[in-house]
Structures are given as C-alpha cells and as structure tokens.
KEKOL-435494 format. One line per 8 residues: number of its first residue (from 1); their letters; for each residue x, y, z of C-alpha. Coordinates in nm, 2 decimals. Layout:
# KEKOL-435494
NUM	A	X/Y/Z  ...;
# end
This chain:
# KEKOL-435494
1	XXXXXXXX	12.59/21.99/8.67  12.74/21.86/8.36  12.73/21.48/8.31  12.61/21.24/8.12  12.32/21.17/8.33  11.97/21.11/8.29  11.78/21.46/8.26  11.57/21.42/8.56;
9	XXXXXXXX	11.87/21.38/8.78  12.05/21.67/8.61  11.75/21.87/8.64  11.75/21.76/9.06  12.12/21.85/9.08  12.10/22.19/8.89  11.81/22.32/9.09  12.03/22.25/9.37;
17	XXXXXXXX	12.28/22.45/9.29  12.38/22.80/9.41  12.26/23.01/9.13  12.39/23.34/9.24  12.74/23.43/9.24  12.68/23.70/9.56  13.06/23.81/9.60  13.33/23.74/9.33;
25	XXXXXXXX	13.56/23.48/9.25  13.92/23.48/9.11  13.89/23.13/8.94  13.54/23.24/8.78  13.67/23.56/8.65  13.99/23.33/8.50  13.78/23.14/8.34  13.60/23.43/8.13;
33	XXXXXXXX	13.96/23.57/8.03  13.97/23.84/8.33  14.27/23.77/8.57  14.21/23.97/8.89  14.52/23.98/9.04  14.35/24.23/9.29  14.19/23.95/9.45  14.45/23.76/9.53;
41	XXXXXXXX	14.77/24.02/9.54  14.92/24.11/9.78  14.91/23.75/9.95  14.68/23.75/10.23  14.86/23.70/10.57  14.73/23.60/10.84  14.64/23.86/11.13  14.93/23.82/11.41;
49	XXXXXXXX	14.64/23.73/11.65  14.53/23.46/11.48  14.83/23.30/11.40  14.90/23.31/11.76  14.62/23.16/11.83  14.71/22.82/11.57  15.04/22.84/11.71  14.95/22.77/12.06;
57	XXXXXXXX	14.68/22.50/11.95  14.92/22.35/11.71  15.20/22.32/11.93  14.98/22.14/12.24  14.83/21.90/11.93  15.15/21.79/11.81  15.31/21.73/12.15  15.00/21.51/12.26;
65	XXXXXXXX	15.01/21.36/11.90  15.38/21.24/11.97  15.30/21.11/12.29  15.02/20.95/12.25  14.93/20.88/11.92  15.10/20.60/11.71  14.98/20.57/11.31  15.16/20.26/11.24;
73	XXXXXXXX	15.02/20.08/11.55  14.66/20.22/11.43  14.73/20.08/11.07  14.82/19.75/11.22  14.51/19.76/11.48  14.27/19.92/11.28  14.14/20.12/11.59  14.21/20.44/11.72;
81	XXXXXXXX	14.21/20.40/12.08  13.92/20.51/12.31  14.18/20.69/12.50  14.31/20.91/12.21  13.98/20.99/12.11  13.89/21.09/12.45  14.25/21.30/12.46  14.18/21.50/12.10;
89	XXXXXXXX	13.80/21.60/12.26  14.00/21.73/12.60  14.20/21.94/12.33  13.89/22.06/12.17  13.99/21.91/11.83  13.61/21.80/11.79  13.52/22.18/11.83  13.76/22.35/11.63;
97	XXXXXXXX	13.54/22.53/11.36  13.23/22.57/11.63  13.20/22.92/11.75  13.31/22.95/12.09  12.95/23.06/12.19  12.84/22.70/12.19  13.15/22.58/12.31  13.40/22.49/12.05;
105	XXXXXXXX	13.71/22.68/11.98  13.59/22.92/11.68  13.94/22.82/11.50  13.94/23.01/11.16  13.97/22.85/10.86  14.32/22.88/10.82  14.39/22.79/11.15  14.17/22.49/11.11;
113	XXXXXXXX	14.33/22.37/10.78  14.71/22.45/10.91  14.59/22.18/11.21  14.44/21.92/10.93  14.78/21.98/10.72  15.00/21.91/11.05  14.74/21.59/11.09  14.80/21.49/10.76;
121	XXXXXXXX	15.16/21.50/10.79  15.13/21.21/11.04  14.84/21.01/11.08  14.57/20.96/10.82  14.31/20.77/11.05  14.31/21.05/11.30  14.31/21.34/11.04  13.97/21.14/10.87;
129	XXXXXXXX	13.82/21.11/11.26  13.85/21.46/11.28  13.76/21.59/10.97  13.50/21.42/10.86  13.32/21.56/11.23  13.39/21.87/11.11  13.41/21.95/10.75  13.13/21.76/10.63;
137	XXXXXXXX	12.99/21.65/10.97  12.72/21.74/11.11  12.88/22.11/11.28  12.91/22.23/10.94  12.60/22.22/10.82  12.43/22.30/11.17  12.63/22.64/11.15  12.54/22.69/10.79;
145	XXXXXXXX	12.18/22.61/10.80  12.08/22.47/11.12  11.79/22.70/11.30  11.93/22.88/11.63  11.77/22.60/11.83  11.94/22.30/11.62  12.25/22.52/11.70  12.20/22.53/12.09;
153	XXXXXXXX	12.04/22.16/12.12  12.33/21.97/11.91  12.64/22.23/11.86  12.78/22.23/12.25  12.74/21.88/12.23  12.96/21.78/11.94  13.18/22.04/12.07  13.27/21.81/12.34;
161	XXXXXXXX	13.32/21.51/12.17  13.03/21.39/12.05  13.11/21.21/11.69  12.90/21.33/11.37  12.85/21.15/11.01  12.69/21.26/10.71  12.52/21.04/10.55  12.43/21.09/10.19;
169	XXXXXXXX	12.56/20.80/9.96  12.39/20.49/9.86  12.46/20.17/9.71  12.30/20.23/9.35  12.38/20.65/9.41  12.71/20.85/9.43  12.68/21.15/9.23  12.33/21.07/9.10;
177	XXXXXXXX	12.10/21.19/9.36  11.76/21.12/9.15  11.81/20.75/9.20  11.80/20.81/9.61  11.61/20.53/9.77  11.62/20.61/10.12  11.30/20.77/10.18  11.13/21.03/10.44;
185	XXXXXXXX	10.74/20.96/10.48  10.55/21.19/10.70  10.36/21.05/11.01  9.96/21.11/10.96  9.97/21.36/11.29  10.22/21.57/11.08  10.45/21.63/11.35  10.71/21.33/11.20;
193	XXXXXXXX	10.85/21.18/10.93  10.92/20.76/10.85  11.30/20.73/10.75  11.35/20.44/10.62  11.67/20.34/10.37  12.05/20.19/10.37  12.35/20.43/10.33  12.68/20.31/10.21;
201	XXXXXXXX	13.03/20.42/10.35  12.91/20.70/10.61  13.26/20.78/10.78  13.25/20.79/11.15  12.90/20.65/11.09  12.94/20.33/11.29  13.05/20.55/11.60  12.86/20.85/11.51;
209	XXXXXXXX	12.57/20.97/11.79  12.42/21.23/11.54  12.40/21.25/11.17  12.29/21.43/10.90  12.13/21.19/10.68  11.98/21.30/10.28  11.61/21.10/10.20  11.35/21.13/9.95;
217	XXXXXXXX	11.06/21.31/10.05  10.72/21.36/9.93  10.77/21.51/9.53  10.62/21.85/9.47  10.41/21.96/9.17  10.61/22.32/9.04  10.49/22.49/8.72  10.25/22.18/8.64;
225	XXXXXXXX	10.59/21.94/8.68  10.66/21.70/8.99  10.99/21.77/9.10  11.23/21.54/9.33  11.23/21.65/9.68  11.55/21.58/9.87  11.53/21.68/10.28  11.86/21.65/10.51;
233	XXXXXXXX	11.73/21.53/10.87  11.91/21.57/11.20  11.93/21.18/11.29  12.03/21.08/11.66  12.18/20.71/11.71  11.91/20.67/12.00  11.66/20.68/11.77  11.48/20.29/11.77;
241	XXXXXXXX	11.54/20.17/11.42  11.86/20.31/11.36  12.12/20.03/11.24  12.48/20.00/11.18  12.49/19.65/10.96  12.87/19.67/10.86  13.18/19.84/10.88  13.40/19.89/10.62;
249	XXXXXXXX	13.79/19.83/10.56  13.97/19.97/10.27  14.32/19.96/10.11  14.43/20.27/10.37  14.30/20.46/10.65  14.27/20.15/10.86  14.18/20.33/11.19  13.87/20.52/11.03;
257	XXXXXXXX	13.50/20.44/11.10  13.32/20.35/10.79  13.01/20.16/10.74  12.65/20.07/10.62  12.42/20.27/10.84  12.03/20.10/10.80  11.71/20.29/10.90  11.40/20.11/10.99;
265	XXXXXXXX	11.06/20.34/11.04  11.30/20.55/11.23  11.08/20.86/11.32  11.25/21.16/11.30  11.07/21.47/11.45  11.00/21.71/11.16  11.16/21.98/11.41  11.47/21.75/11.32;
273	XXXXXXXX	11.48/21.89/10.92  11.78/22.09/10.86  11.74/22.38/10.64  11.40/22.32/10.49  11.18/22.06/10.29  11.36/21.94/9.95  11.68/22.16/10.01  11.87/21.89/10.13;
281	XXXXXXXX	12.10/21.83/9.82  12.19/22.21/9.81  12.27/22.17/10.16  12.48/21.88/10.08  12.66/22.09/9.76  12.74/22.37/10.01  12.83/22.17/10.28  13.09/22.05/10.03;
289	XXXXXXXX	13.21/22.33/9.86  13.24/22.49/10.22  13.43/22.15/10.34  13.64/22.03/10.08  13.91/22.31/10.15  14.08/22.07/10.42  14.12/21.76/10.15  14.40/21.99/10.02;
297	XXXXXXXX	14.55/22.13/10.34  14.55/21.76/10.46  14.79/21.70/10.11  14.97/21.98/10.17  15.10/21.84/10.50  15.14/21.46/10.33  15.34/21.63/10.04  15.54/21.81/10.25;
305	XXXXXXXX	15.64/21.47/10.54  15.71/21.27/10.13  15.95/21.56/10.05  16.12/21.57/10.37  16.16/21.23/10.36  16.26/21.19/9.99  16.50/21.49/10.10  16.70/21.34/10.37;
313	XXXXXXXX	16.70/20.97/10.22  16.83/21.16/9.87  17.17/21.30/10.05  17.21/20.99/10.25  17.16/20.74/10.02  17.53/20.62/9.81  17.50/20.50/9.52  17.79/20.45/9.19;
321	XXXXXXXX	17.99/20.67/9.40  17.81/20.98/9.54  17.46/21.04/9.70  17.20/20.95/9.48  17.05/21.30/9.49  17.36/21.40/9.29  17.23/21.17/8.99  17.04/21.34/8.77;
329	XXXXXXXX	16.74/21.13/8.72  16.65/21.12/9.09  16.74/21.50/9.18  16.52/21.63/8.86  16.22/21.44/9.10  16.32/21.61/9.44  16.32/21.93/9.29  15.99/21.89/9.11;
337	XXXXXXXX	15.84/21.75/9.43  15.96/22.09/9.61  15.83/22.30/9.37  15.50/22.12/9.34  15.47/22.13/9.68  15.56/22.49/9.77  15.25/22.57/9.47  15.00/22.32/9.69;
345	XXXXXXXX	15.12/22.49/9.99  15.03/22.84/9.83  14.65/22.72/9.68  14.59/22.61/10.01  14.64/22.91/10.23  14.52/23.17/9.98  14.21/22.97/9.97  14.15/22.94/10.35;
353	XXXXXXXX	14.26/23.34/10.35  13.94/23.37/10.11  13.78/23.17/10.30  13.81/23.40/10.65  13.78/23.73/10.40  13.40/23.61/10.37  13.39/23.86/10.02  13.50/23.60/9.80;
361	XXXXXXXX	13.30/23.30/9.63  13.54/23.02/9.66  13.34/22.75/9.58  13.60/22.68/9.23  13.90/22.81/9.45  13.82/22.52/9.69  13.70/22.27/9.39  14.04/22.32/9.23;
369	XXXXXXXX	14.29/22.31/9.51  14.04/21.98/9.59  14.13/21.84/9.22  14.48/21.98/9.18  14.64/21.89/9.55  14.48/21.56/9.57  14.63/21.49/9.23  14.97/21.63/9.30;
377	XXXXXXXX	14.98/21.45/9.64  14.93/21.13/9.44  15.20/21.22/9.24  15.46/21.28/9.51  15.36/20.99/9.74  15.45/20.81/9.42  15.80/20.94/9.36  15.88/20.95/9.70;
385	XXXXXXXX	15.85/20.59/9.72  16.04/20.54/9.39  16.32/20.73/9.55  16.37/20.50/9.90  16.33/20.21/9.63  16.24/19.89/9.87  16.23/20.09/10.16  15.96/20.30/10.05;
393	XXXXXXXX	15.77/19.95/10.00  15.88/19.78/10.32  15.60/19.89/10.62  15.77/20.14/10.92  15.72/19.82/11.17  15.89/19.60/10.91  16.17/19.88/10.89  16.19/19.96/11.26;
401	XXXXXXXX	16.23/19.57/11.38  16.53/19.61/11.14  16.68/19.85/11.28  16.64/20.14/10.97  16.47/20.45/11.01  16.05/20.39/11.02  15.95/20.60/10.71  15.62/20.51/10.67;
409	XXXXXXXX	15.56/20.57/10.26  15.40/20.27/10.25  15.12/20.36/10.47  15.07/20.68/10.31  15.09/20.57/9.95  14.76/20.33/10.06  14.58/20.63/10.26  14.71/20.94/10.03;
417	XXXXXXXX	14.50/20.76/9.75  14.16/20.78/9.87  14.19/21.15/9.79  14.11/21.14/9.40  13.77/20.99/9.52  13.66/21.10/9.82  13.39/21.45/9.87  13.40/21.41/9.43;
425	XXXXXXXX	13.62/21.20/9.25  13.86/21.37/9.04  13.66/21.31/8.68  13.34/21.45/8.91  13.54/21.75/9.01  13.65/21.82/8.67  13.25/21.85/8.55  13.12/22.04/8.80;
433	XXXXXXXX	13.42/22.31/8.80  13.31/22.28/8.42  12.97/22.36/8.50  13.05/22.62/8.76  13.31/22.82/8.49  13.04/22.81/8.25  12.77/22.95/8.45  12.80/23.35/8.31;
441	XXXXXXXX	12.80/23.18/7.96  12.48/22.96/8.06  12.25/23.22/8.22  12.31/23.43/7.92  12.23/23.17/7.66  12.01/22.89/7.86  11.68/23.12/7.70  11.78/23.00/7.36;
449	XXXXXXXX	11.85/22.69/7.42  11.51/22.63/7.60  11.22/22.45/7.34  10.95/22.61/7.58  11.02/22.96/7.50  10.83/23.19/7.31  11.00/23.32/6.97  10.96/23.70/7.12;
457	XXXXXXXX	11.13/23.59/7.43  11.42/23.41/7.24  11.47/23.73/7.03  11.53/23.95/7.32  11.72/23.74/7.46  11.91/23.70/7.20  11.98/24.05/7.13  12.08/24.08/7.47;
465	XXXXXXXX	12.34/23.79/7.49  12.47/23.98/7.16  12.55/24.32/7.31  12.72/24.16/7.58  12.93/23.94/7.38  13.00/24.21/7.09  13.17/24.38/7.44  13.40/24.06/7.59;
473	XXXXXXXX	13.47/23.91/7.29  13.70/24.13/7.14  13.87/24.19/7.47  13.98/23.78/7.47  14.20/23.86/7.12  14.28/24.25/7.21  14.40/24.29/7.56  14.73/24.35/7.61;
481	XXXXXXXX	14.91/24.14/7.81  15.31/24.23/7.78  15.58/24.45/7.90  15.52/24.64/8.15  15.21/24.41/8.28  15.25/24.28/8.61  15.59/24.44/8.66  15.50/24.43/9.03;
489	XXXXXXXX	15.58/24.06/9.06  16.02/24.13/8.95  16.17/24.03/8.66  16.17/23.61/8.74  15.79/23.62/8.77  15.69/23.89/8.58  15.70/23.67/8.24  15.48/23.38/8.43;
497	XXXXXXXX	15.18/23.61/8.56  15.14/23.78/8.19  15.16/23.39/8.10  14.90/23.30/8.29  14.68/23.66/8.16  14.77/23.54/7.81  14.65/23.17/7.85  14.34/23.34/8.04;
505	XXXXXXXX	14.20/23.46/7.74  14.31/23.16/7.53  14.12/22.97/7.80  13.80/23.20/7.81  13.78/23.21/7.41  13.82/22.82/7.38  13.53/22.75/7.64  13.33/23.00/7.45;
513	XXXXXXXX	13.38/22.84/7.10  13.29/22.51/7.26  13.02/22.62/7.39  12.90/22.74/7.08  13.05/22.44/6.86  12.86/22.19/7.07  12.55/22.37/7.30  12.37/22.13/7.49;
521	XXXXXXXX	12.61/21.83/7.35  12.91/22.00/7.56  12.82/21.79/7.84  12.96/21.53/7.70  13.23/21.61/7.57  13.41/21.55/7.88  13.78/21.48/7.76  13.73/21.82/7.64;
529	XXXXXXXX	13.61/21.97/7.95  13.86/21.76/8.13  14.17/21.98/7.99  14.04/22.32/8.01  13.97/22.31/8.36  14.35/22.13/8.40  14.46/22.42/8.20  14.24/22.66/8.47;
537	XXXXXXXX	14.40/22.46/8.74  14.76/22.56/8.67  14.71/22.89/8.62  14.53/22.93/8.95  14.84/22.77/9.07  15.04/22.91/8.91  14.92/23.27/8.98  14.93/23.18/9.40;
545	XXXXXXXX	15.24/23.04/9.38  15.34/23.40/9.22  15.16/23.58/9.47  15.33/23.41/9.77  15.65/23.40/9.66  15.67/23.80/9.62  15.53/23.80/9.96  15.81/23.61/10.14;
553	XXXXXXXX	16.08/23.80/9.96  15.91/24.12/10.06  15.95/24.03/10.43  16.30/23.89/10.35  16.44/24.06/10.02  16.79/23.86/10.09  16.60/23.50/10.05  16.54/23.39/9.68;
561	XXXXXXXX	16.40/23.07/9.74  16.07/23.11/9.72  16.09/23.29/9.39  16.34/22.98/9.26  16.03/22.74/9.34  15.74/22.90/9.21  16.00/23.02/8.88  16.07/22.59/8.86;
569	XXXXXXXX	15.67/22.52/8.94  15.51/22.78/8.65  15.76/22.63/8.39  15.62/22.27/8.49  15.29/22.37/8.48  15.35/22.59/8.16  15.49/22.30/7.96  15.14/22.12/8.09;
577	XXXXXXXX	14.93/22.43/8.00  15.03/22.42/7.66  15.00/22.03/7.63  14.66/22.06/7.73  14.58/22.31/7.51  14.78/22.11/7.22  14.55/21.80/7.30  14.23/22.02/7.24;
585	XXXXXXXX	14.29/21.98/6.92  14.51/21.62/6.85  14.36/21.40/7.05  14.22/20.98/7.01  13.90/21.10/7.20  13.68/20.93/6.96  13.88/20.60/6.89  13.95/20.55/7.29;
593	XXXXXXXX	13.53/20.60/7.31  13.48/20.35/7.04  13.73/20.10/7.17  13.60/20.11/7.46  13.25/20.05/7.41  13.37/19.74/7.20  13.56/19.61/7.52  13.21/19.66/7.71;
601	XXXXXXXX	13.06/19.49/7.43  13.24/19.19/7.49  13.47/19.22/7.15  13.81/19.15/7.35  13.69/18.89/7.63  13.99/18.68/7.41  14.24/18.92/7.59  14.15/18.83/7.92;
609	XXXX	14.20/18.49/7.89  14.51/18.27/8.06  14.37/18.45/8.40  14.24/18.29/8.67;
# end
C-alpha cells in the first residue's frame, strides 16, 4: 500500500495484499483509460425472487423496529436493550449473510445492504450492532476462510444470536500493522498458542462471545529475510485470561459496544487459527474489502431520511413571504442533496449487484462507494441541518417535549460522522485505491525499479513493459470518444458518459506520467494521489448514476426523473472533475507541507495563546 510508512511495514502490508486480479473490475479498467460500460450496462436488477425475499424480511424488520425500537431513547441511555437484541436474533438479523445450511438466512448482498440502508435510515446504534457481527465480524471471515469445521462449530451459533468482534487495532497501530504488539507464542507441546496483547476500540467487543482477534507470531526466514508473521485466531470470551478493561463512548453511536479487549496467556488451540499461519492481515484486507460495501448502503439510507426531512421542512417552512424552499439559496441545496443522493443510491446497488454476480473484482468498486458515500453523507447531514436552522441543532426529545416534529438531525450529524474514519479513514482509502489503480502499472515496472535485479533481467523486462506501453499509450490520446459514442444512454446522458470516457483517458495518462515523473517517490505525493482517485470517484458515479437512470426510464419511458437527477448529479461532479484536474497542476502542496512542519516545529505556539 502506498503511504509514507516505514519500509518494513509497507513490505508487511503489500505481501498481504491480493496480487491477482482473478475476474475484472470496472473501476480498475477506468483507471487505465478503458471504460467498460459492458460491465456495468444495462443496470443489474435484482432477480424477482430475491427481491421478494428482502421485501418480506424488510417489511417484518421495520414493523418490529417501529415498535420496539426507539434511537433517541438509546442515544439518551446509551444501551440497546437486552430485549431488542433478543427480538433482532428472533428475526434472524444476526444471520443474515450466513448460508442457511448453518442456520442463518443466506440474504444476498443486496438484500443484506437494502436492510443496513433501511437501518441506517433510523437508528445508528442498532445498524453498528448488527453490522459490525456481520460485515467484519467474525461470520465473514469464517465463510471466507474458516475450515469446514470452524464453519459448523462457530457459524449456527452466531446465526442465533451469538455476538462477534474483530479485533485488530491497537493503541500505537491503526493502519500500520508492523508495529503489532499483541503477540501469539506457541505452547512447547505444539498443540497451542500464548495470546497475550491489548486491543483498542473492538466494536461489540465488550459483549462479544467470539472474536477474531490479529497477533504477532513467530517471524519466518523467506529468501534469507525474516518476515513479519501476522495470524488471525478464533478467540472465545470463555477463554481464562480474556479481559474487557474499558468501554468506550464517542461523540455518536451512543448504544454501540466498544472497548479495550486485554489478553492474558490466553491459550488459544492452534485448531482455533483462521486461514493459516501469517495470513492474518490478508484475511483482515479481504475481510474489509468484502465488508465495507454496507458503510455506503448504511449512507444511502441516512442520506435519503436527511433529504426527506430537508424536503418536507423546505415546503413547510415560511419565510420573507413564501416557503423557504422557494428561495434560491436554500432550494439550490435540496436539489443538490437529491441528486447526490439518487448517485449514492446508484454506487451502492450496482456494487452489491457485482457483488452477487461473483465475476467481478469489486474490491475499488466497494473502496470508492466506501470513500465517496461516507463523504457525501457528511455533506448532506450537514446541509440538512443548515436548512431546519435551530431545529436541526435542538435533540428530537428536546423537540418532541415542545410539541414540534422529533427530527432527529442532531443525532445523526454526531453518528453519520464516524463514517470518514471507520473500516479506513478517508485519507487511508484514498492511498490504498491509489495503490490498487496502480497495480497493472506496478507489476509491469516493479523489476526496474528493484536494486536486487540483475542488469539482463532489468533489460527484458524493460523491453517488455515497452511493447506494452508502445500499445496503450497511444490509445489514451487517440480513442475516440464523440458522436455517436454511447448513443444508447439518449440525448441528456449521452454527453456525460463520453465525459466520463474522455476524462478516463485524461485520468489514465495523468497516473501514468506520475508514475513516471516520480517512481518510488509517488507514494508520497499524496495530495496528488488524493485528486485523481476523487476524479476516479465521480466518474464511477457518475457512470452508475447513468446506468440507472436509463434503467428506470426503460421500465417507465413516461418518468423523466431519474434522468433530471443524474443530468443535475454529472454536471456537479463534472465541475469537480475538472477542479481536480485543474489543482493537479496549481496547487500550495508544498507551502501547506512546509507550513505545516513549522507549526509542528513549534514556530506558531504564539498563535495559540489567550486559550485556556
């Protein structure tokens, strides 16, 4: 992964990664100036069996969420109550991605996400409880890499109800897994290991009975070099030595369970490792890339309750003689917030549809819909409460005792803002999806850029990377990408998807030149990097947002709304394309570094005085 780390924990990280691309990606080919619209065109829609299937589960969910489930009382509390816990596992909500041979539901991912965006739309403690079981829980994992007797011993079990953590950050390490200090020692019969270490904000970990927990174990020697081993282990809460020292509380998501999990000489069984010695932190990226998908499709459904809200409160609301959705200022918002969120909306579900395909890579699909919805959501939480003004500051029980309608912004503007951190923070997302883009570009070159080769080596290689390049290059300055390209998509869309072809090459040819510009430096030029996978970002969104809105006005030619928002969303995101682009270029990169370090350095302590 790109970073600015130390090399042995980039070394750690990139052996960790999935080095093969086994089934294509959209956002991958995007990225190298190649826009396969036959990947995600026509819009995938989901089988009339399925959807059946989320309807029915959806519609007993939200009636038992309405009855029995109240977020403002969980934000005051900070609990979610034993007996709503004990109603979602009747549900099967704790089973929903488990297969329903070990006793879960089987949901598919787009069911599974269209439940975490209806959760998401209501209550942000219950959405985490759930998801963080599920998505990066222990089930996930288990049905990714568990052995079939892992699957059988702990699957029906968490099916049920039982709660799951994963446990992989520490207090010194978030995204730097070579400074790992939890360690996993084996027992002198062999049949064991010693856990022994302290992991920092483990959701559901206080409650959890099972969890996946990441520790150092014994290094390897590989090609005459010691490498880090890091091993995931199955950890059961009955296990003497295990520890919860501390529960969390945060500015939101009052009702969660967060805490310090602490492990004394715990012994593990070494029939307890999931997916084998020192593959633990590949596990963990998988786990990740496979779980992050419900981050967005929570924001989807938060976007959508702000808009609603901002919607109603916008005709209501009188102000200097008419509804203050009338006034310019305020209806330019509401109409950008619809047409932001009908593009989230369309990320969202053509990723889960890739997902369920199983012939598509999505692991930048789900990495950008990660980085772009969590962003966008931030953004519209934001204007929404801008719009209600006071109310949108006021709490729903401060509201309701005053007789006015309990719109709870407040409570989501504190939990909606844990998603630019949470499973990669937003400046982590950005580098990886960097590194990830840049992978075709890197196994072509990473020969020449390697001291250790031999010269002979280095020349074929080089002669290699040539051919190929003296092929694509051209292609990223010579395709054509006008009338009558992408005709398919009518005559108000048409000019956006040949927009997003043209900036596809711009994007592939400026990624190429920096690579070139700066080789092995380009990891830190992360400003840089920064932009171009913003730039990537729109134009995925841009291009599903397309792609949806020709398939709703296929099923219903007479209805023009669709194309009206994703027309208003790729001019936004067009006007940010090319500032992006613009920025490449002028830019105070440099002077913001410098200033910086100075303020580290202690040069402007003066401007902090008068404090207390």
């Amino acid at each position: 992964m790109l970073g600015t780390g130390s090399p042995e924990a980039l070394e750690v990280t990139e052996a960790a990664r999935e080095s093969e691309w086994r089934y294509p990606s959209f956002v991958a080919e995007l990225f190298m100036g190649r826009l396969r619209t036959d990947l995600v065109f026509p819009y995938p829609d989901q089988d009339e069996a399925d959807r059946r299937i989320g309807d029915e589960f959806i519609a007993r969910l939200g009636a038992f969420l309405k009855a029995d489930v109240d977020p403002d009382e969980i934000d005051r509390t900070g609990e979610v109550p034993a007996s709503v816990i004990q109603g979602l596992a009747r549900l099967g909500c704790f089973g929903m991605k488990i297969p329903q041979g070990y006793g879960g539901l089987g949901l598919s991912q787009t069911n599974y996400n269209r439940v975490i965006s209806l959760l998401g739309s209501y209550c942000g403690s219950t959405t985490v409880w759930l998801s963080a079981h599920q998505s990066i829980g222990a089930p996930q994992p288990l049905m990714l890499f568990g052995t079939e007797e892992q699957k059988r011993q702990y699957l029906p079990r968490l099916a049920q109800g039982t709660i799951s953590a994963f446990a992989l950050t520490e207090a010194g390490v978030g995204s730097d897994p070579a400074n790992m200090l939890t360690t996993a020692r084996p027992t002198e019969d062999g049949e064991a290991y010693l856990l022994n270490g302290e992991k920092l904000w483990c959701t559901n970990g206080p409650v959890a009975e099972i969890v996946v927990v990441m520790a150092r174990t014994p290094s390897v020697t590989i090609h005459g070099k010691e490498r880090q081993q890091i091993t995931a282990f199955i950890v059961e809460r009955s296990m003497p030595g295990f520890e919860v020292v501390h529960r969390c509380d945060f500015m939101g998501l009052k009702g969660i369970q967060n805490g310090v999990l602490r492990f004394t000489n715990v012994r593990v069984p070494k029939a307890n490792i999931l997916f084998g010695p020192g593959l633990g932190l590949k596990l963990a990226l998988v786990t990740l890339n496979a779980g992050r998908i419900a981050i967005p499709a929570a924001c989807v459904g938060t976007a959508k309750r702000c808009l609603q809200i901002s919607r109603r409160w916008a005709k209501e609301r009188k102000q200097w003689g008419g509804p203050i959705g009338k006034h310019e200022a305020v209806a330019t918002k509401v109409g950008e917030m619809a047409a932001t969120t009908f593009a989230m909306d369309a990320m969202v579900w053509l990723a889960s549809a890739l997902v369920d395909r199983k012939t598509v890579d999505i692991r930048l699909e789900a990495a950008l819909a990660k980085l772009v919805c969590s962003e966008a959501c931030w953004r519209l939480v934001d204007e929404s409460v801008q719009i209600r003004g006071g109310r949108g500051y006021e709490t729903a029980t401060s509201l309701r005792a005053r007789g006015e309608a309990p719109d709870p912004l407040e409570r989501i503007m504190r939990d909606a803002r844990i998603n630019l951190i949470i499973e990669g923070t937003s400046q982590i997302m950005r580098l990886f999806i960097a590194r990830e883009a840049l992978d075709t570009h890197m196994r072509r070159v990473s020969v020449l850029l390697d001291p250790a080769q031999a010269p002979l080596k280095k020349a074929g290689a080089a002669m290699v990377a040539f051919c190929r390049y003296a092929a694509w290059y051209p292609k990223q300055w010579l395709s054509w990408g006008w009338w009558p390209v992408h005709e398919r998509f009518g005559p108000r869309l048409a000019g956006h998807m040949r927009f997003v072809e043209r900036a596809s090459h711009l994007l592939a040819r400026t990624l190429f030149h920096s690579a070139v510009r700066h080789q092995t430096r380009l990891a830190y030029r992360q400003q840089l990097l920064g932009r171009l996978v913003d730039v990537g970002g729109d134009l995925f969104a841009m291009t599903a947002a397309c792609s949806k809105a020709h398939a709703l006005v296929q099923l219903q030619p007479s209805e023009e709304s669709p194309l009206e928002l994703a027309d208003l969303f790729c001019r936004l995101a067009t006007r940010r394309v090319h500032a992006a682009l613009r920025a490449l270029r002028h830019n105070d990169d440099r002077r913001s570094y410098r200033t910086a370090q100075d303020v580290l350095a202690g040069r402007f302590e003066w401007l902090e005085k008068g404090i207390l």
